[in-house]
VOBA-1610 file (N, C-alpha, C; in pm, whole numbers, padded with zeros to 5 digits, always signed):
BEGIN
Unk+02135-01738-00792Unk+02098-01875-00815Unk+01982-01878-00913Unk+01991-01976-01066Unk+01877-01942-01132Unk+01820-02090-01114Unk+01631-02052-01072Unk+01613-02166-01064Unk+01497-02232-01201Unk+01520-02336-01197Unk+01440-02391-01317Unk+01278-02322-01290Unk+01162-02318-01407Unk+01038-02278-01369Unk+01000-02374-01254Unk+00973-02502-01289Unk+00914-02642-01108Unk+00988-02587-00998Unk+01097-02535-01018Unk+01164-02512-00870Unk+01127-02355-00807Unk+01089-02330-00904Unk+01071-02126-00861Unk+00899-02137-00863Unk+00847-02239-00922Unk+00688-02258-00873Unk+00678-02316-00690Unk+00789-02434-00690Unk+00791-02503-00580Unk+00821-02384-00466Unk+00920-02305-00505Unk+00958-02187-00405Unk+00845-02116-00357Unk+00780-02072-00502Unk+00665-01945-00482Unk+00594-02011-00338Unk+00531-02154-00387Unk+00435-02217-00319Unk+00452-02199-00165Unk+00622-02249-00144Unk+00618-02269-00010Unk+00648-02125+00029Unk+00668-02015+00011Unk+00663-01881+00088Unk+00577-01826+00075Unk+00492-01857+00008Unk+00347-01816+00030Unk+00291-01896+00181Unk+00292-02075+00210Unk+00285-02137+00316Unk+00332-02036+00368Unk+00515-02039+00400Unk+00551-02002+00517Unk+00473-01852+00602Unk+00439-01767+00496Unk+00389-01679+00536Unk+00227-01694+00621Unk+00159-01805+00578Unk+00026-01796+00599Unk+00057-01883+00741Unk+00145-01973+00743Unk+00188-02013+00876Unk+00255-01958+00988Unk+00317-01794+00929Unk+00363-01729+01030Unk+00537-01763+01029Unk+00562-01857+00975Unk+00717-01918+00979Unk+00817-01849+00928Unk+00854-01742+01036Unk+00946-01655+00961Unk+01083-01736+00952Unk+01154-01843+01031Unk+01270-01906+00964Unk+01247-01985+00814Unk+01134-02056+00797Unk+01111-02104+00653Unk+01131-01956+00558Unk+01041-01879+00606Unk+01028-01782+00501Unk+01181-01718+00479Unk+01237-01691+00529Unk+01417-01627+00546Unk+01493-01742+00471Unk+01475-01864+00484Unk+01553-01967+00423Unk+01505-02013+00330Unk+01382-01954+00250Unk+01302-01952+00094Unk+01407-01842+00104Unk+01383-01694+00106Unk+01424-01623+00041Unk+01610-01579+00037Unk+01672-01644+00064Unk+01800-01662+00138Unk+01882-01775+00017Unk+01732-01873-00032Unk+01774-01949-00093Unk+01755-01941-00257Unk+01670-01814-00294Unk+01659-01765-00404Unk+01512-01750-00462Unk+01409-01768-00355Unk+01270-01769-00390Unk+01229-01624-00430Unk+01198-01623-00533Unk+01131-01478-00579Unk+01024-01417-00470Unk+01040-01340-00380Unk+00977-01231-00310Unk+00815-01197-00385Unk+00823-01200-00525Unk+00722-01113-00567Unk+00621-01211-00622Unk+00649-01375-00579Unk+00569-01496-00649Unk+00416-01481-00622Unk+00349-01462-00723Unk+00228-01507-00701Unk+00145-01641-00735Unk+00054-01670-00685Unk-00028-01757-00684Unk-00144-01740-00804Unk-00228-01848-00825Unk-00343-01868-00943Unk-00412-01713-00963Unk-00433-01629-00833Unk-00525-01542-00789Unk-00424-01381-00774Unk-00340-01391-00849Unk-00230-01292-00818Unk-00199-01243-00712Unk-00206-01326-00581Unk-00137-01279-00465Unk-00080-01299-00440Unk+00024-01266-00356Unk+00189-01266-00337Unk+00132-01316-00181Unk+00288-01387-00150Unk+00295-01431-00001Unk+00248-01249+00104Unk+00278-01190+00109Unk+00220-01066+00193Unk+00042-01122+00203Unk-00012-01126+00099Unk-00144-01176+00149Unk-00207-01215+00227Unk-00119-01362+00220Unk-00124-01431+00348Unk-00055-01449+00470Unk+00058-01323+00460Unk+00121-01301+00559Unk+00011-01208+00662Unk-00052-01157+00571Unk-00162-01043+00689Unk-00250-01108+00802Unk-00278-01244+00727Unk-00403-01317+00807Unk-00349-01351+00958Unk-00192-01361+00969Unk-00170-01406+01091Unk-00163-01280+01208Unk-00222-01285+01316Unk-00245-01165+01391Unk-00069-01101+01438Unk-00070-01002+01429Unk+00092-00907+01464Unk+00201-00984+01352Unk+00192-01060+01248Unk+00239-01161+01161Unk+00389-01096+01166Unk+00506-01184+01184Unk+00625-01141+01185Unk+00687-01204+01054Unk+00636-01280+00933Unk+00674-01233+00784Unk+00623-01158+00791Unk+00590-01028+00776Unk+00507-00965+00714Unk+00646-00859+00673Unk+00679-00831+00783Unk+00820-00706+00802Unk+00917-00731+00704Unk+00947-00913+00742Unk+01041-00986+00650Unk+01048-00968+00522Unk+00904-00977+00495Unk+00837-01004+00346Unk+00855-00802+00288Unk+00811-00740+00341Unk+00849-00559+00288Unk+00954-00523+00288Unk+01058-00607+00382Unk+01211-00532+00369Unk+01253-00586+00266Unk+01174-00733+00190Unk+01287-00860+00130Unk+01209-00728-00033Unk+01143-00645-00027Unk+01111-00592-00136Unk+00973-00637-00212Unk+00874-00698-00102Unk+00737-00729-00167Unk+00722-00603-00190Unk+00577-00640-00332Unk+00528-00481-00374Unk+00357-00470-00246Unk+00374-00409-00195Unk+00312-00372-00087Unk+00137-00370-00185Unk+00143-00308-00258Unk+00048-00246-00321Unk-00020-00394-00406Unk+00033-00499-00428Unk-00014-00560-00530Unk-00172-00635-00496Unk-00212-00616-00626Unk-00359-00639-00620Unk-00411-00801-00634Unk-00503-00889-00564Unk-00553-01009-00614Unk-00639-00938-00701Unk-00692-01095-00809Unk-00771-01079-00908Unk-00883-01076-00815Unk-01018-01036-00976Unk-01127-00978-00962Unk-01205-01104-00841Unk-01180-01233-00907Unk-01239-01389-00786Unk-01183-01369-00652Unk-01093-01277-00635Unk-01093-01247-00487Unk-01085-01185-00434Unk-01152-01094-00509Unk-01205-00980-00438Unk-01117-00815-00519Unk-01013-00874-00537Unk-00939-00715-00608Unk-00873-00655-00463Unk-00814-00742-00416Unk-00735-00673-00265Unk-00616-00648-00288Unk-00577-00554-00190Unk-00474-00569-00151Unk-00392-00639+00021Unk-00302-00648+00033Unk-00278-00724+00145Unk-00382-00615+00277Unk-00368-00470+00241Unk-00417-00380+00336Unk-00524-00359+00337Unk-00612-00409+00220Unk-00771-00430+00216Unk-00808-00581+00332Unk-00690-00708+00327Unk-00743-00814+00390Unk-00692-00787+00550Unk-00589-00724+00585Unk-00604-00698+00728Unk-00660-00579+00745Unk-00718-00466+00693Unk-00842-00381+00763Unk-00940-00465+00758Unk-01001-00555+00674Unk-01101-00690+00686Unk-01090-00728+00798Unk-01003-00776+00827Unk-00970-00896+00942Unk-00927-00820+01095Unk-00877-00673+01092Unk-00861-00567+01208Unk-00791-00639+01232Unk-00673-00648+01196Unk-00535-00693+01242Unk-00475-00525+01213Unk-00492-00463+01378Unk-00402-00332+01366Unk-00256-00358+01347Unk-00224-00401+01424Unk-00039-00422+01422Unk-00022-00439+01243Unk-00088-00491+01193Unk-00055-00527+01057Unk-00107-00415+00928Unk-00202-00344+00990Unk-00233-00232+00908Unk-00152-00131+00964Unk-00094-00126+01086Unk+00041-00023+01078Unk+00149-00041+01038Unk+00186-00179+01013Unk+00317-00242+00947Unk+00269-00216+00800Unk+00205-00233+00729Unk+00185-00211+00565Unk+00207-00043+00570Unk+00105+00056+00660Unk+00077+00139+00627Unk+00236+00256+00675Unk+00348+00168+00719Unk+00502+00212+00729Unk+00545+00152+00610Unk+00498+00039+00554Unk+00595+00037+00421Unk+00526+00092+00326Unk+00474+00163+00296Unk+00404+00215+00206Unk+00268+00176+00146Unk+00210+00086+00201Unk+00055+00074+00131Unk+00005+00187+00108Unk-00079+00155-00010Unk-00162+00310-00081Unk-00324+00277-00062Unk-00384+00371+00072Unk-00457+00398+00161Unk-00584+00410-00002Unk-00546+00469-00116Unk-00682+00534-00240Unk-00720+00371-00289Unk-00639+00266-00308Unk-00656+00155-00367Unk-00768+00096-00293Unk-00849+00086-00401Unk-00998+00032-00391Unk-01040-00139-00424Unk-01087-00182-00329Unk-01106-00312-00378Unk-01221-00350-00514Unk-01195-00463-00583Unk-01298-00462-00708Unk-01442-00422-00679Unk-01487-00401-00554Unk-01594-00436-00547Unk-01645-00271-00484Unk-01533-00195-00485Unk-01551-00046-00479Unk-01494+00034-00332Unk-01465-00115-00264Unk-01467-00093-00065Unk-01280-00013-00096Unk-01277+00075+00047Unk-01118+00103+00035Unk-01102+00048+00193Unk-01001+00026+00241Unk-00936-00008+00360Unk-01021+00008+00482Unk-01062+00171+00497Unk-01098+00204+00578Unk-01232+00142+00594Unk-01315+00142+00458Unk-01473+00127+00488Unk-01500-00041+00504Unk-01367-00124+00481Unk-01368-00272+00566Unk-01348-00281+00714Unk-01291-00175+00732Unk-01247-00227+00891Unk-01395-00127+00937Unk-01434-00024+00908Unk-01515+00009+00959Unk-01644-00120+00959Unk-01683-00117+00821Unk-01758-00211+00812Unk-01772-00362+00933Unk-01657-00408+00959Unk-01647-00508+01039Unk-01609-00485+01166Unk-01623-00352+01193Unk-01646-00299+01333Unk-01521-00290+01418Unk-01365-00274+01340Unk-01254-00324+01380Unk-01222-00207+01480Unk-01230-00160+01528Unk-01202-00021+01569Unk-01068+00060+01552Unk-00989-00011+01604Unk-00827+00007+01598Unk-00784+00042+01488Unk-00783-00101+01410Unk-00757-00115+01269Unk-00859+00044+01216Unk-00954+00070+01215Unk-01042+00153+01169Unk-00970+00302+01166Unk-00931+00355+01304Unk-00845+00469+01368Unk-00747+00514+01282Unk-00656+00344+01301Unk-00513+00327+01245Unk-00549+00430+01053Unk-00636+00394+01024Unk-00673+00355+00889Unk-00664+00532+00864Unk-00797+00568+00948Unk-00843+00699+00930Unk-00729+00828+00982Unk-00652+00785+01023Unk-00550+00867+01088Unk-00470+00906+00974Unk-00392+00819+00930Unk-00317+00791+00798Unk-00411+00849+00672Unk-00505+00874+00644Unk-00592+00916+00547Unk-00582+01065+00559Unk-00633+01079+00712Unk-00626+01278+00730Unk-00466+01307+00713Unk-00415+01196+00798Unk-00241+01320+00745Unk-00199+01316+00592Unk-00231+01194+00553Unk-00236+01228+00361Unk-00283+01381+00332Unk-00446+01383+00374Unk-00474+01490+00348Unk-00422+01637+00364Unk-00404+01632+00531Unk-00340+01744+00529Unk-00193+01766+00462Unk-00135+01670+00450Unk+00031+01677+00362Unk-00042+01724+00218Unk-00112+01682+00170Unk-00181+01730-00001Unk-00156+01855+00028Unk-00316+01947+00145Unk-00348+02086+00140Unk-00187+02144+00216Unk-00127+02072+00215Unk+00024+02181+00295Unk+00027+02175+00132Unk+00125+02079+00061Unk+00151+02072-00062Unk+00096+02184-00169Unk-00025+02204-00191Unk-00138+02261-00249Unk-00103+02420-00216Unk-00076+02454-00109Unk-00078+02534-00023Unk+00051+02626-00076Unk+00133+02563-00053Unk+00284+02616-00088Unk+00303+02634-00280Unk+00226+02526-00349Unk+00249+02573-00494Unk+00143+02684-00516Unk+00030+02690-00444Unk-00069+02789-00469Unk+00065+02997-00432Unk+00126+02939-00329Unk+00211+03044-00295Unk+00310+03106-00423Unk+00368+03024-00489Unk+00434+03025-00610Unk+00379+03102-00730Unk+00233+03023-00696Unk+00191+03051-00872Unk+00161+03250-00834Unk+00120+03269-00700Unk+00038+03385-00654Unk+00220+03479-00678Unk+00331+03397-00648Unk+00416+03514-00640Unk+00492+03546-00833Unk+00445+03418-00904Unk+00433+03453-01015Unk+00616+03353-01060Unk+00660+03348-00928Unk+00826+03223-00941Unk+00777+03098-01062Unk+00776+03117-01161Unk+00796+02998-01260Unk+00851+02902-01226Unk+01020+02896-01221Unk+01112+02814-01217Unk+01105+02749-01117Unk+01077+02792-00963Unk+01025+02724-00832Unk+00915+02641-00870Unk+00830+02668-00879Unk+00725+02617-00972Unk+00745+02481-01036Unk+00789+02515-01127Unk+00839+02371-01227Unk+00899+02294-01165Unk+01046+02315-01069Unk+01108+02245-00980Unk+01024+02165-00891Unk+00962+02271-00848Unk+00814+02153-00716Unk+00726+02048-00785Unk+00665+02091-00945Unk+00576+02014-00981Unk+00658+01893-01035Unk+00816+01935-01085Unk+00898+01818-01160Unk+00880+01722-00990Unk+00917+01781-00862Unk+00954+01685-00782Unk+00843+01593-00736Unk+00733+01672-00776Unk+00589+01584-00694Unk+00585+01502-00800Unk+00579+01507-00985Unk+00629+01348-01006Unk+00435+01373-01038Unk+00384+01229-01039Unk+00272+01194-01054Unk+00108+01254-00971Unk+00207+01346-00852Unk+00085+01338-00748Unk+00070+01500-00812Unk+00150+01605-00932Unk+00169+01781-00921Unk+00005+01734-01030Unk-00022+01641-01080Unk-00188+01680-01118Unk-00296+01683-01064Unk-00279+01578-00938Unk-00407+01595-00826Unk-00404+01732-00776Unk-00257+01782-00703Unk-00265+01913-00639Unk-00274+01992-00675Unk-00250+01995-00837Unk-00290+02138-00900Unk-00453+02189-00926Unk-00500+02055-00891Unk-00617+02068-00948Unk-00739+02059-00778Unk-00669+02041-00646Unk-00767+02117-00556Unk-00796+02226-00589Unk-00926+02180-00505Unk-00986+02314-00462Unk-01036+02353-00331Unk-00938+02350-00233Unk-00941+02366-00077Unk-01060+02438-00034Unk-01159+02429+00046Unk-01276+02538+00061Unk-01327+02623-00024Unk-01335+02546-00145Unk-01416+02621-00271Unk-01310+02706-00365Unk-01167+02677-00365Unk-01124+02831-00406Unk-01090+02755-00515Unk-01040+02894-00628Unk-01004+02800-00816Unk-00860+02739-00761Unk-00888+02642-00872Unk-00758+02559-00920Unk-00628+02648-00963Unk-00539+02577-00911Unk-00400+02683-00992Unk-00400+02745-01088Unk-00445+02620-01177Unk-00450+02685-01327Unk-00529+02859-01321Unk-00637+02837-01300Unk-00721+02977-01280Unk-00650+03049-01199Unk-00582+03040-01133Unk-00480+03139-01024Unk-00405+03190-01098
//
């Protein structure tokens, strides 16, 4: 269904509402009816935004399966969030474990320098805080496994394994090549 720009503004508008109201039948019958998922507002936030504010928010699920970008950032006037910067704010756990299953990215820093964790800490969320820090160490330890196993490669001298692992890691084979787990050299120097 293509809709004119007034009608795909009118859409954006109201699934952004439905979300901040919690109205997951409005929100299903916006997007059912052709409302762009990824609409943002003056401030570049997408309905997920304001899907976070509502406590255990049931758009929120709606809104990540329908293909919101989990990750997307408001502008600098509000702060530079993401939906997972405003519920570690707000310690809405249920909702920082629902982002942090569809993929929110735990490194994304708000404009103002804060990441996820050091809001909910900051505002004393506890849960939300846990939730946060839990998900951070198993990042970590998945890196040093990662790190771990190409460091094995380069030591057995397998090239072609090698290339295969770094082609598959994609964007993340320059961070890992370049730990340095308990002081030791970088691959490269290996």
């Amino acid at each position: 269904m293509d809709l004119s720009p007034d009608e795909e503004n009118i859409q954006g508008r109201l699934l952004h509402q439905a979300a901040l109201w919690d109205n997951l039948e409005l929100l299903e019958g916006l997007l059912g009816g052709g409302a762009e998922v990824g609409s943002k507002d003056e401030h570049n936030r997408t309905a997920l935004h304001a899907a976070v504010l509502a406590e255990r928010s049931m758009c929120l699920p709606a809104l990540c399966n329908a293909g919101v970008d989990v990750n997307a950032v408001s502008d600098e006037s509000t702060g530079g969030k993401t939906a997972l910067h405003i519920a570690a704010e707000c310690g809405n756990a249920e909702n920082v474990k629902a982002l942090l299953s569809a993929g929110a990215d735990l490194a994304i820093l708000t404009a103002g320098g804060d990441s996820a964790v050091a809001l909910a800490e900051r505002g004393r969320h506890r849960h939300a805080a846990n939730l946060l820090r839990e998900a951070r160490d198993a990042l970590e330890r998945e890196r040093l496994q990662q790190h771990s196993q190409l460091r094995e490669l380069v030591v057995r001298g397998d090239v072609v394994c090698l290339q295969e692992r770094l082609d598959a890691l994609g964007s993340a084979a320059p961070v890992l090549c370049n730990l340095t787990p308990g002081g030791a050299n970088t691959l490269l120097y290996v």
